[in-house]
C-alpha positions as CSV (number, residue, x, y, z in Angstrom):
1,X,-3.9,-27.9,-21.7
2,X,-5.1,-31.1,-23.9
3,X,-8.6,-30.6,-26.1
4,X,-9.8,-33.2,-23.2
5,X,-9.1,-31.4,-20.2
6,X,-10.1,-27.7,-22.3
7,X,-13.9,-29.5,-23.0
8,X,-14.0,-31.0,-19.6
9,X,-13.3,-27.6,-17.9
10,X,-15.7,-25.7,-20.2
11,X,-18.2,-28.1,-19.1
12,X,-17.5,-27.9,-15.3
13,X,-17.6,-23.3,-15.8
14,X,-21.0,-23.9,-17.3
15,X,-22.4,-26.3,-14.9
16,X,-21.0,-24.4,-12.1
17,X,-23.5,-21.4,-13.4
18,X,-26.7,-23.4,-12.9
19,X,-28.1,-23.0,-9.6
20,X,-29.3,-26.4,-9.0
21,X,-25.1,-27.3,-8.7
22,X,-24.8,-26.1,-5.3
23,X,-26.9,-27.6,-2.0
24,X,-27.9,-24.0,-0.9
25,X,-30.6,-21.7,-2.6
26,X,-28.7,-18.8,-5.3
27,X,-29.7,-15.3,-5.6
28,X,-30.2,-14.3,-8.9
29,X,-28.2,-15.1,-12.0
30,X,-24.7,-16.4,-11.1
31,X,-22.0,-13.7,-11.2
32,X,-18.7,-15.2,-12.3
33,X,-15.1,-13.2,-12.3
34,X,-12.1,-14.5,-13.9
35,X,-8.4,-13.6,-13.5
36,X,-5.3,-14.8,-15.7
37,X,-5.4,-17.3,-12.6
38,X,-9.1,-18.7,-11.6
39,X,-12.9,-17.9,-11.7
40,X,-14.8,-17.5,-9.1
41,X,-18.5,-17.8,-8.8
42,X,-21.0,-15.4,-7.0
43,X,-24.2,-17.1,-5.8
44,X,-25.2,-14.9,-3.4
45,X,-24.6,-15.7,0.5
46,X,-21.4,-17.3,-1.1
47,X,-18.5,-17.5,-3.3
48,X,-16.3,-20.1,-5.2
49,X,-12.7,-20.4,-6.1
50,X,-11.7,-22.2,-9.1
51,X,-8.2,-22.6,-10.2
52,X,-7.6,-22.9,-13.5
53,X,-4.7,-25.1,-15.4
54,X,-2.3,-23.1,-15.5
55,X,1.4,-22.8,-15.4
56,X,3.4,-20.2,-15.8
57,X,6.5,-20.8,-14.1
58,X,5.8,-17.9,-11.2
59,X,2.4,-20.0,-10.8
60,X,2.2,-23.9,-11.5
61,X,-1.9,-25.1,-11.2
62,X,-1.1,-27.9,-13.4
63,X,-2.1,-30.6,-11.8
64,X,-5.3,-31.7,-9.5
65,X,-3.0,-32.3,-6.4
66,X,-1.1,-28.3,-7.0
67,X,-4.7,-26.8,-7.1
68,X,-5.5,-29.1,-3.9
69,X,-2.2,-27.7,-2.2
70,X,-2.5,-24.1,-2.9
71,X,-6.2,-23.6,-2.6
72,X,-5.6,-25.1,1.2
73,X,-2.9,-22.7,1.5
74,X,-5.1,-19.9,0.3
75,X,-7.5,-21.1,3.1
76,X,-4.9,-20.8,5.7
77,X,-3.1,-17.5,5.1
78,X,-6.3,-16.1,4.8
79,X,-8.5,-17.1,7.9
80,X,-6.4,-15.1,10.0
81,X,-6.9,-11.6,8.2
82,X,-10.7,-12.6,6.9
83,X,-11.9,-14.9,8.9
84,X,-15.3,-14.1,8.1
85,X,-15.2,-14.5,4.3
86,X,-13.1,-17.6,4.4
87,X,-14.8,-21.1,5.4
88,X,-13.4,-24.2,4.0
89,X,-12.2,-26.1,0.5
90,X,-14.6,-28.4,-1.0
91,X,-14.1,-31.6,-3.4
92,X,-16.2,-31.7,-6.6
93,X,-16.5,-35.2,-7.8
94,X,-17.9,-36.1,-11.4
95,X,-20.6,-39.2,-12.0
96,X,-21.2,-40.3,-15.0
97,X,-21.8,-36.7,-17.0
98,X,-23.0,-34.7,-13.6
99,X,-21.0,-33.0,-11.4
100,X,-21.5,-32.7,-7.6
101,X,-19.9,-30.7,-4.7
102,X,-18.7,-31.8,-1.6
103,X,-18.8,-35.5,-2.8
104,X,-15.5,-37.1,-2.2
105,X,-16.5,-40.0,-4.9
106,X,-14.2,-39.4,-7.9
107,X,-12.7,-36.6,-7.4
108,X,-11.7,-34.0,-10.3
109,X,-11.6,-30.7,-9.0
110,X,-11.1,-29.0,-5.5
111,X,-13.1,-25.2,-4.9
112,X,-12.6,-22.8,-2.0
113,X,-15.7,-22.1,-0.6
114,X,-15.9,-18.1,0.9
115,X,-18.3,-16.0,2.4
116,X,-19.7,-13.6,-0.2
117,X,-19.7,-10.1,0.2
118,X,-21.8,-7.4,-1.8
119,X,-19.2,-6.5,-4.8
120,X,-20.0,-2.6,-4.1
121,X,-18.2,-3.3,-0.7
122,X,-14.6,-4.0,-2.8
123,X,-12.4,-0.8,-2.6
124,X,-11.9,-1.1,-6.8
125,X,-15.9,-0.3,-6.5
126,X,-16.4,2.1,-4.4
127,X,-13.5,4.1,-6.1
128,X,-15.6,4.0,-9.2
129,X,-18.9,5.1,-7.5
130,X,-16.9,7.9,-6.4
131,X,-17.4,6.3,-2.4
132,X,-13.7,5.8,-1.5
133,X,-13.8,8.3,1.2
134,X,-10.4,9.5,2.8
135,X,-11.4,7.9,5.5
136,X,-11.6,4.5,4.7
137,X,-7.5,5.3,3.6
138,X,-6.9,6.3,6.8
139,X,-8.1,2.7,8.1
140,X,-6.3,0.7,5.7
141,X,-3.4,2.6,6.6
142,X,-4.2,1.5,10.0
143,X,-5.1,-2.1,8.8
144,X,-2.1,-2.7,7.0
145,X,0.3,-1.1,9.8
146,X,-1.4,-3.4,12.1
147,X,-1.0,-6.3,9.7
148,X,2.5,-5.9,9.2
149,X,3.6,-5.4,12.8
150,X,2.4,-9.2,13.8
151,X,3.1,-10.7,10.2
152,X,5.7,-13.6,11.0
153,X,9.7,-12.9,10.5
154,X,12.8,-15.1,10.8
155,X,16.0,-16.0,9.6
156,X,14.7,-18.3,6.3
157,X,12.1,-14.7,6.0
158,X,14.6,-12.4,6.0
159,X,16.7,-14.1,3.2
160,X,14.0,-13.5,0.3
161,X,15.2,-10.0,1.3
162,X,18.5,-10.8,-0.7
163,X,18.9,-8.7,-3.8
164,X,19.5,-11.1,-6.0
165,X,16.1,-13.2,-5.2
166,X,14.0,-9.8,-5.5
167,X,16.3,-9.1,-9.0
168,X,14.8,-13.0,-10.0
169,X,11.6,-12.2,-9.8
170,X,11.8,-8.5,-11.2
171,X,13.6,-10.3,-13.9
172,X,11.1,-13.2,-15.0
173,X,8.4,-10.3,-15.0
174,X,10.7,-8.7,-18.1
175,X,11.1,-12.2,-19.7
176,X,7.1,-13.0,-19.5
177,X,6.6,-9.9,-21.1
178,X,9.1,-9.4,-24.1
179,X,6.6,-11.2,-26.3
180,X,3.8,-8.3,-26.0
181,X,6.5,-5.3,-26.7
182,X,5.9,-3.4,-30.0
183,X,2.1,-4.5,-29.4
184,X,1.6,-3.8,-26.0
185,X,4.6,-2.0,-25.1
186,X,7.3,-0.1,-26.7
187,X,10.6,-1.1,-26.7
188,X,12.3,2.1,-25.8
189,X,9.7,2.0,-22.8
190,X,10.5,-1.7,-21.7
191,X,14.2,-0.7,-21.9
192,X,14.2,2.4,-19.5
193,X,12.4,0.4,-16.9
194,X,14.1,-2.7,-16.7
195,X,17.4,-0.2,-16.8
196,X,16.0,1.6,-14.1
197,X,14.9,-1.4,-11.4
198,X,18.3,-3.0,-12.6
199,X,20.5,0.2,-11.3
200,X,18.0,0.9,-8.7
201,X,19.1,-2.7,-7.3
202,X,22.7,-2.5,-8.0
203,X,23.1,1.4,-6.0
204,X,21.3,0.7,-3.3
205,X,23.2,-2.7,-1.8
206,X,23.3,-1.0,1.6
207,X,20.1,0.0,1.8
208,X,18.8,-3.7,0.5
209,X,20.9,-5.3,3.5
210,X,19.8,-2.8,6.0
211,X,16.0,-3.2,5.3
212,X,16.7,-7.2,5.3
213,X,18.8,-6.7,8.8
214,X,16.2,-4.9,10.4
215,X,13.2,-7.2,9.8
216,X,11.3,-6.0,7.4
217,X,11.1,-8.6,5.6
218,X,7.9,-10.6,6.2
219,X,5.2,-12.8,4.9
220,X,2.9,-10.3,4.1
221,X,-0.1,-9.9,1.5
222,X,2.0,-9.9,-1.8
223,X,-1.1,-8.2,-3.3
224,X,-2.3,-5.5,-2.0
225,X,-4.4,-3.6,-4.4
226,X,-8.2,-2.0,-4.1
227,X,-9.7,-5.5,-6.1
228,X,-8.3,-7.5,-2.9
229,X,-9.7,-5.1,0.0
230,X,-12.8,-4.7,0.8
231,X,-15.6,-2.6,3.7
232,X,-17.6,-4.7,5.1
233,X,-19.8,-5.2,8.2
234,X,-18.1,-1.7,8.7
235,X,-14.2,-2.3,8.9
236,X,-11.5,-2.6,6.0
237,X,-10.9,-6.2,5.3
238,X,-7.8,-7.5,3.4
239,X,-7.6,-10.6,1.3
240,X,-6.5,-13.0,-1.4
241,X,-3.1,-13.3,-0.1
242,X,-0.4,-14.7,-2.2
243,X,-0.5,-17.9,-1.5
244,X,1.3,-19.9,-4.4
245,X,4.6,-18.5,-4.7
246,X,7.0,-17.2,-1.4
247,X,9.5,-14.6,-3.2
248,X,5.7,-12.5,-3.9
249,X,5.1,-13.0,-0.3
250,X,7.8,-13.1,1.8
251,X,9.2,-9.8,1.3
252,X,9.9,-6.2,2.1
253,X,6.7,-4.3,4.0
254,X,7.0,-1.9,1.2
255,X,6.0,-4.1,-1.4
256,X,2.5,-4.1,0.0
257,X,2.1,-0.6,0.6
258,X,3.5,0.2,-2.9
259,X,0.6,-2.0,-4.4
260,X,-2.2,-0.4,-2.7
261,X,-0.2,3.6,-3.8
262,X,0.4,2.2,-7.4
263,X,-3.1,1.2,-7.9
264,X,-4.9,4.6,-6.9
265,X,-2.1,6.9,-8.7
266,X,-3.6,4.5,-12.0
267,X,-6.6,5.5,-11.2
268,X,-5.3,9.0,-11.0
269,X,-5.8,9.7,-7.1
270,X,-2.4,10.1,-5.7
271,X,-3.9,11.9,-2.6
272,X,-6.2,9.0,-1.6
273,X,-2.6,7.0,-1.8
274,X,-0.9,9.6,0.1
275,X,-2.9,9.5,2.8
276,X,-3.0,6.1,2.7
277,X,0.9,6.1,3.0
278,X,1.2,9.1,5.0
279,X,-0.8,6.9,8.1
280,X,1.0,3.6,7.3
281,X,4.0,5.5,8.2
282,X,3.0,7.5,11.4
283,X,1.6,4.5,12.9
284,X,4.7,2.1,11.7
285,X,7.3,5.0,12.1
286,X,9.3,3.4,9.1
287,X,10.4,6.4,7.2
288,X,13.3,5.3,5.9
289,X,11.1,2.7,3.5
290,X,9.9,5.1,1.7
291,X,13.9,5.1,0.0
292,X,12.5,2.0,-1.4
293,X,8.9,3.1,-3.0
294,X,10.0,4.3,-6.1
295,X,11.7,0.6,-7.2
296,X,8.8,-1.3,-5.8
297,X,6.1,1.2,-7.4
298,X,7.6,0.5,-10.3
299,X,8.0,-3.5,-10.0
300,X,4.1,-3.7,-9.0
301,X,2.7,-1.6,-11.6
302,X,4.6,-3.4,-13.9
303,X,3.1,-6.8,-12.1
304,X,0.1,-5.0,-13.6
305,X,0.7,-5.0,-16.6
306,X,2.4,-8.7,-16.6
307,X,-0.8,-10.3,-15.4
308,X,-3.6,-8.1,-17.4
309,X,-1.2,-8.4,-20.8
310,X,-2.0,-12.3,-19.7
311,X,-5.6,-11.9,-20.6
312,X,-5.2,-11.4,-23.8
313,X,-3.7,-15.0,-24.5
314,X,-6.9,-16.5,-22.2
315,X,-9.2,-18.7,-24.6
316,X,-12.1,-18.4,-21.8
317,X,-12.8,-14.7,-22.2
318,X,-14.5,-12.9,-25.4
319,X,-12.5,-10.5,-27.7
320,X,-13.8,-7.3,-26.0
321,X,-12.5,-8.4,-22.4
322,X,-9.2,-8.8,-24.4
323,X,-9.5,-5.6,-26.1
324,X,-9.9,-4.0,-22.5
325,X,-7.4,-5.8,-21.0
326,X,-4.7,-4.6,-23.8
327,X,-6.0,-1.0,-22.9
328,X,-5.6,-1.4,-19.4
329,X,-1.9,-3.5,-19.7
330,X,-1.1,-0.5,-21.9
331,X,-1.9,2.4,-18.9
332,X,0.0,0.0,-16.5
333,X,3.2,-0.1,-18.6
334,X,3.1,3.4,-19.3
335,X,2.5,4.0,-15.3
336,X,6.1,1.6,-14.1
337,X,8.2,3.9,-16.4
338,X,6.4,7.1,-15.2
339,X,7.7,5.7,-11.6
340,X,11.8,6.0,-13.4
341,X,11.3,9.7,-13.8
342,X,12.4,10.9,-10.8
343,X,12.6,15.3,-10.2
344,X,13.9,17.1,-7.3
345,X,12.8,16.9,-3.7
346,X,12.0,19.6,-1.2
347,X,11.5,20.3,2.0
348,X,8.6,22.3,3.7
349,X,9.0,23.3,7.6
350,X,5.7,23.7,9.5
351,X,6.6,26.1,12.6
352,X,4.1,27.8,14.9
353,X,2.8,27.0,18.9
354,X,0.4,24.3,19.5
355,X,-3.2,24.6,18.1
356,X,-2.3,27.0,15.4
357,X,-3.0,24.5,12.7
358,X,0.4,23.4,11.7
359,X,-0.6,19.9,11.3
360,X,-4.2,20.6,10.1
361,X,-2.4,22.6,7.1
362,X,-0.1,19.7,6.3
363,X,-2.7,17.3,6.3
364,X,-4.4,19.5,3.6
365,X,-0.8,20.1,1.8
366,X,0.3,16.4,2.0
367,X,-2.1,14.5,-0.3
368,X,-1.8,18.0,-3.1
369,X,2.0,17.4,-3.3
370,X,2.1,14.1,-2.8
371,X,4.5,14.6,0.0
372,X,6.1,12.8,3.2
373,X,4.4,14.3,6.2
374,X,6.6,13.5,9.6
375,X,5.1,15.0,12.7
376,X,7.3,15.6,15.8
377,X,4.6,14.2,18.1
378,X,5.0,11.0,16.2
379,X,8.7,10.7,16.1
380,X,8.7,12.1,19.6
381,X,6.7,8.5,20.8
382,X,8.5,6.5,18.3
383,X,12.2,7.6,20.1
384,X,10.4,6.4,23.3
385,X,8.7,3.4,22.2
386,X,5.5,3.8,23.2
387,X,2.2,3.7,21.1
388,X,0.7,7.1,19.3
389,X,-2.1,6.8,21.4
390,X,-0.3,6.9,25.1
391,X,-0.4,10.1,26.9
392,X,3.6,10.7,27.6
393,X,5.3,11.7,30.0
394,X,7.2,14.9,31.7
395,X,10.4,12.7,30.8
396,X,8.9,12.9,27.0
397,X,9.3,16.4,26.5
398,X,12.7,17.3,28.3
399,X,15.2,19.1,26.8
400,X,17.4,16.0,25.9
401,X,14.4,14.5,23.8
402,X,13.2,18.0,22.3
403,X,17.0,17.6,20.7
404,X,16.6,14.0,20.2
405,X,13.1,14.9,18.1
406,X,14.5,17.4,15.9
407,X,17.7,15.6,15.2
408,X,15.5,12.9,13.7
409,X,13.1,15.2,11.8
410,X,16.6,16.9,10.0
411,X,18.2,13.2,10.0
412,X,14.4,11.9,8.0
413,X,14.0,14.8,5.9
414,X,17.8,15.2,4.6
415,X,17.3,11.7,3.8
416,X,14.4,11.8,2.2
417,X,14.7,15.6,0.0
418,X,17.6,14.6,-1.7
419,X,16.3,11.4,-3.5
420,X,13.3,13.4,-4.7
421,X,10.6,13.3,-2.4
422,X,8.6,16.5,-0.8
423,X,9.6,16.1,2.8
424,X,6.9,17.9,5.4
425,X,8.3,18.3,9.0
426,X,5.6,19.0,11.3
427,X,6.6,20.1,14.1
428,X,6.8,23.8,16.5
429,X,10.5,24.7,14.8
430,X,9.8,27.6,17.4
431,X,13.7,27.9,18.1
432,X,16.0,29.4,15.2
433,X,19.0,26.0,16.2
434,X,16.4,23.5,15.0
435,X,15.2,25.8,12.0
436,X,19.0,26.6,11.1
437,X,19.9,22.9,10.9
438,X,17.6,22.3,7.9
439,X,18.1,25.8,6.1
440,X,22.1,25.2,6.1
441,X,21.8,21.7,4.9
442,X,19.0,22.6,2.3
443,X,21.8,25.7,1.0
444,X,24.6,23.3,0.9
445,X,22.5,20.4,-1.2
446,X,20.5,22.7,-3.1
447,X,17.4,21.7,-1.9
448,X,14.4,23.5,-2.1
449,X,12.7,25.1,1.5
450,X,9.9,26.8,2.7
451,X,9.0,27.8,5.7
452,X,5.1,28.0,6.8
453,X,4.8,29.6,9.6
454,X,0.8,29.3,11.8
455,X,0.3,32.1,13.7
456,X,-3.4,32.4,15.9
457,X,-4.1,34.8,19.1
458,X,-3.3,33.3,22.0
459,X,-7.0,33.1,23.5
460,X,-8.1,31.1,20.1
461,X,-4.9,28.6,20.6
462,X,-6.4,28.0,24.2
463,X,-9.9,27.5,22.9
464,X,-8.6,25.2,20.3
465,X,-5.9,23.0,22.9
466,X,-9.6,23.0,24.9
467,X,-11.5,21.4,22.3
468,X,-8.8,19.1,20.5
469,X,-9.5,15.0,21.0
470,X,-8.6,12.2,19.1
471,X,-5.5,12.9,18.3
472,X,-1.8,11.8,19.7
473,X,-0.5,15.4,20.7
474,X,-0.2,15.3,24.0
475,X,-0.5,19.7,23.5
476,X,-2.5,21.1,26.5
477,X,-3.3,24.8,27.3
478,X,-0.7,25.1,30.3
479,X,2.6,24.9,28.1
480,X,0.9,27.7,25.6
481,X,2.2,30.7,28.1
482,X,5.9,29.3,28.0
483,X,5.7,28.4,24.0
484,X,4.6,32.1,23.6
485,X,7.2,33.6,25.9
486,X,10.2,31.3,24.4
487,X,9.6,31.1,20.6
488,X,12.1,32.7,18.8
489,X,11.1,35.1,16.4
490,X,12.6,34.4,12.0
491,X,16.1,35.4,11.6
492,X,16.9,37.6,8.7
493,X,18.6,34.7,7.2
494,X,15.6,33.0,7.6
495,X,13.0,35.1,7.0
496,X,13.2,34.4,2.7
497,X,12.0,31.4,3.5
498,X,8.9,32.3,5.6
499,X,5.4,32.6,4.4
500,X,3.0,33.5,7.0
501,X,-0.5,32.0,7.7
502,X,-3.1,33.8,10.2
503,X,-4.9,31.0,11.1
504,X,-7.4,32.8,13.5
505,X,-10.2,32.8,11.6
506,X,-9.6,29.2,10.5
507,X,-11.7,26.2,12.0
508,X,-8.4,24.3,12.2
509,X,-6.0,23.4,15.5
């Protein structure tokens, strides 16, 4: 940036604080945000977007007509997911020594104009007021799920999917930040990661390919952490999609997810990511991506660090936002090679009749172990291909798709054990041919198992089957009598495994 151009665009940031610069009244003293990236101004009923000058190979806001381009590109991938926050871009023109917005009479800078919401509303906030219910996880798991499933895909999509475009931009992440090791990062710690994505990528061709096959590559967010989602006017609302660069938005459905994980486990709440995940893949029913989390957790928390080591060079913010900002990088750096250390898996088998709690213990299990929690009455509607919330069939529970079922829970979690993830399989496992699939396999691999096994009286499982709503068993109190009469009781080979709960006193189903 020239001396010119760094005086002009001082002088624009301060004027762009006054309140008689924009044709609408402002609320108080002007707010203003920056990133490595932009600023943005809060005035009250709205917001704007400023670019800054930047180029940094990944980003190029060099010149008036890129900052043109990509804030109207901003505006259009963003509409769709937010259309209420935002409403158009808008010229600033300069005259004489003023500036003046929406003139199209000299023009020197372009802003994106955006509804404002109240800052407490951003997910990043209400973490740190301790208001980031489970809940509102729970919805962005839907959100995102929901996102995802209509987010375009085709050929040209698909083929950011190749390994060596996602190696390019894992790669230019290590290159942008070899400058800031021994200051900001140690080298033994920078080596172990990049070694780790780099063998990550080169075992796992197959796997690559298949997720590329299959579509799921899209154009999705590209960043998809709590400072980018908000709750307002009562719903989860995503935005700030990556609008400037297509390898960080076209690309695998997992990339998103892993933001939103990554940036709660920094934050040190790996069960509000869990649950986030554990939704996102009931609704989605793609299980197998989660073979993928560990490279992309990685890649995004160092993203993290990238961008916030970034600040540090920034000549528009004061030595103690540096200062933070080298803190912060530093927790970020440390987090992407936590993600290389990867232990053993296991696999925990829910069994008991409908309403005993099976599911209502391994929703309270999940988020403590951080584990993979894959209900039967899921999988069961996936296999069919119809939504959670339709009520199925007689055809949906025959014999032929009870096997089908538990051939995919033992397929999912002997998949997922092995590469060191806690696998929970929800489901009855009332007959000892399912159970014995999983316990032989788990023997063979070495693979830890457990067994936890609901039991109830059969008058409380009826009064809980009565009572149950909102959820997408399709359990009712008329199959109790033949669950009862056919479960088989633990094998002595089994019974090692077993721990019992009595559930009966339990407000749980």
């Amino acid at each position: 940036m020239s001396i010119e151009h760094f005086n002009y665009f001082e002088s624009l940031l301060a004027i762009m604080q006054k309140p008689d610069f924009y044709p609408h009244s402002v609320q108080g003293k002007i707010g203003v945000m920056q990133t490595h990236c932009s600023v943005v101004f809060l005035t009250g009923d709205y917001a704007y977007k400023l670019k800054k000058t930047v180029n940094f190979g990944f980003l190029d806001y060099s010149t008036l007509e890129k900052r043109h381009h990509f804030l109207l590109q901003e505006l259009t991938m963003n509409q769709p997911i937010a259309p209420e926050i935002y409403q158009a871009v808008l010229p600033i023109s300069q005259v004489g020594d003023r500036f003046i917005l929406g003139s199209e009479e000299n023009i020197v800078e372009y802003v994106l104009k955006m509804a404002e919401f109240p800052q407490s509303s951003l997910l990043v906030n209400l973490f740190t007021e301790g208001e980031l219910k489970p809940e509102y996880l729970r919805e962005l798991g839907l959100k995102v799920a929901n996102f995802h499933q209509k987010a375009k895909t085709s050929d040209y999509i698909d083929n950011f999917g190749q390994i060596a475009i996602i190696k390019q931009s894992v790669d230019e992440n290590y290159q942008m930040t070899e400058k800031y090791i021994g200051s900001v990062q140690t080298l033994e710690r920078y080596q172990q990661t990049r070694q780790f994505t780099d063998n990550f990528l080169a075992q796992r061709v197959a796997l690559f390919e298949q997720r590329r096959l299959s579509h799921k590559i899209r154009e999705c967010h590209g960043d998809l952490h709590l400072s980018n989602i908000c709750y307002w006017h009562h719903q989860i609302q995503l935005f700030d999609r990556i609008e400037f660069n297509e390898p960080f938005r076209l690309v695998d459905v997992m990339y998103d997810v892993a933001f939103t994980i990554m940036d709660l486990d920094a934050k040190g709440r790996s069960d509000l990511g869990n649950i986030f995940l554990n939704t996102y893949l009931e609704q989605t029913g793609d299980w197998e991506g989660v073979q993928v989390l560990p490279f992309y957790l990685c890649r995004q928390a160092y993203v993290r660090a990238k961008v916030t080591s970034m600040l540090s060079d920034d000549p528009h913010i004061s030595e103690t936002e540096k200062a933070t900002a080298i803190a912060l990088a530093k927790d970020y750096y440390q987090l992407a090679w936590h993600y290389t250390q990867i232990s053993g898996g296991k696999i925990i088998l829910m069994s008991g009749l409908s309403g005993s709690g099976k599911s209502t213990v391994a929703n309270h299990l999940a988020p403590q172990l951080n584990a993979i929690q894959i209900r039967s009455d899921a999988v069961r509607k996936h296999l069919a291909g119809i939504s959670l919330q339709i009520k199925g069939d007689a055809s949906l529970y025959s014999a032929a798709m009870n096997e089908r079922t538990y051939g995919r829970l033992a397929e999912l979690g002997l998949l997922l054990a092995p590469q060191g993830f806690t696998v929970i399989l929800d489901a009855k496992y009332d007959r000892s041919c399912w159970r014995s699939t999983i316990i032989q396999a788990a023997q063979a691999q070495n693979i830890s198992l457990k067994i936890i096994h609901c039991q109830a009286n059969l008058s409380t499982l009826r009064d809980r089957l009565w009572q149950r709503s909102g959820d997408i068993s399709d359990a009712t109190v008329d199959l109790l009598e033949q669950q009862w009469q056919q479960a088989e009781t633990f094998t002595d080979q089994e019974k090692p495994y077993v721990i019992t709960l009595d559930t009966e006193m339990q407000n749980i189903s």
